[in-house]
N, C-alpha and C positions, 0 to 999 in steps of 0.2 A: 650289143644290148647290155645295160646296166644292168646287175645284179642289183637287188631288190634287199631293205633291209629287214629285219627282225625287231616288230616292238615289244620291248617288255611288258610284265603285265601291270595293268592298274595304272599308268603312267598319266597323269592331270597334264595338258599342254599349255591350260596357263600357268602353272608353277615350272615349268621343265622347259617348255621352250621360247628362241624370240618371234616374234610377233612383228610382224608387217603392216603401212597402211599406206593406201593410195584417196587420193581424192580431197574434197575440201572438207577438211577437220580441222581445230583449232589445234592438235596436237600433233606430234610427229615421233617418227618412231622412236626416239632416245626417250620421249616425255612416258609414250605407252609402255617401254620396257622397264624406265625406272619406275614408275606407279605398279607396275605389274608386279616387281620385287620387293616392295617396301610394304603396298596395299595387298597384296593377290588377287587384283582384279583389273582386267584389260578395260580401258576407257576411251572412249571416243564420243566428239560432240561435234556437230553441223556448225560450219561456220555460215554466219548471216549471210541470208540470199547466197546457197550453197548454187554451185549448176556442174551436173555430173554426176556421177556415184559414186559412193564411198565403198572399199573395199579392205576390210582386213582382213590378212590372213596368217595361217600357222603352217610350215610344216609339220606334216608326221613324224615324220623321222628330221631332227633339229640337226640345223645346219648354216654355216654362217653367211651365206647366201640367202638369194628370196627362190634361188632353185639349186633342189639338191636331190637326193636318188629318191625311187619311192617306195614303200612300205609292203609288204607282202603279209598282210594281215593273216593270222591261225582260218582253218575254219569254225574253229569254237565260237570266233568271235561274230554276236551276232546284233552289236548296236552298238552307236556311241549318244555318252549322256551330257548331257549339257545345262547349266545353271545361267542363266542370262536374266536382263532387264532390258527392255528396247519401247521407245516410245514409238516406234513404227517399222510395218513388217520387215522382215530379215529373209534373205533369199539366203540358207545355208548350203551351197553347190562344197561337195565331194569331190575335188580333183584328180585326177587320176595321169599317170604319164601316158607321154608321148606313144604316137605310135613305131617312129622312128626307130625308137630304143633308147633315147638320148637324153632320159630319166624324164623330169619335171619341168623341163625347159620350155616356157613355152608351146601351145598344143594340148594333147589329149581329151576327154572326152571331161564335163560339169555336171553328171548329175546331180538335184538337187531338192530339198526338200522346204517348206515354208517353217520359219518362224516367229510364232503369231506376236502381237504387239501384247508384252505386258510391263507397263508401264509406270505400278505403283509398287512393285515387290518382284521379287526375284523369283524367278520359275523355273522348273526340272523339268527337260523334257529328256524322254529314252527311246531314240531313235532310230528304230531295226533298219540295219544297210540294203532291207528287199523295199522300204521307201526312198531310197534315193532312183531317181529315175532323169534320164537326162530328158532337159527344157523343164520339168517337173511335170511332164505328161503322164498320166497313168497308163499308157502302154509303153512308155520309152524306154531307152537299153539302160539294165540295168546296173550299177555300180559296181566296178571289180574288186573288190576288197584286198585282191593280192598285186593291187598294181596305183595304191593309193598316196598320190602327191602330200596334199594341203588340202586345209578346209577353209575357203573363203566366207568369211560374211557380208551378203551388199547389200545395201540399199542402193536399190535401184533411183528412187525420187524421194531423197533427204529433203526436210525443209528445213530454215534455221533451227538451231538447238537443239536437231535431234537427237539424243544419247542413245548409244548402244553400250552396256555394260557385262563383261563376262567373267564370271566365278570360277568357273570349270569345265573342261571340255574333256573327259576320261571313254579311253575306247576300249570295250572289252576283250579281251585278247587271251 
């Protein structure tokens, strides 16, 4: 089994680490990381007549991989906050490792929570880790905070153009 890293506190993920995307977006990960550095803000947009989902995601704990160990959150910690713009819903799933032991590879368990569409300004949400629930059922297993991958954002059914745009992702620790 992997040991489990230590995040520091206050650490913003879109300033601190790189950022992944899968799916039909007009942009790709060299464009989302340089805008992410230059702008501080992660951007992605729906290529015309998209078909599939679009997924970005962040490790917790940064790594030059799109999998690497995962994160053993304090028990202090009890949300992460998030600054976003999205023309349409966002399925925010909490990744958590493998059961294996074999870190983030791959596997583990997506609790997840909704992202509602806000589409003309930027919004804070503060998102206690007892709503993350996996399928986003209200009785599902709950999120392990001390066994925490990557935070994916999907749209599940993108239409053309649809931007997802992110300020800030900070988890309190």
């Amino acid at each position: 089994m992997l040991p489990a890293a230590i995040l520091k506190p206050d650490v913003d993920l879109v300033k601190s680490n790189i950022w992944h995307i899968a799916g039909p977006v007009n942009e790709n990960y060299e464009t989302i990381n340089a805008v992410r550095e230059k702008e501080g803000v992660v951007r992605v947009t729906a290529k015309d007549n998209p078909v599939g989902e679009i997924e970005l995601n962040v490790l917790i704990t940064s790594s030059a991989s799109n999998d690497g160990i995962p994160t053993n959150l304090s028990n202090k910690s009890k949300f992460v906050k998030i600054t976003y713009k999205s023309t349409q819903l966002i399925k925010l799933q909490a990744r958590e490792g493998n059961e294996t032991g074999t870190g983030c590879i791959h596997g583990g368990s997506h609790p997840r929570v909704d992202l509602p569409v806000s589409s003309n300004r930027f919004k804070t949400m503060k998102i206690p880790w007892t709503a993350f629930r996996q399928n986003g059922l209200p009785n599902g297993k709950l999120l392990n905070i001390h066994n925490l991958c990557k935070f994916n954002f999907v749209n599940y059914h993108p239409v053309s153009g649809a931007l997802l745009e992110i300020k800030s992702v900070i988890i309190e620790n």
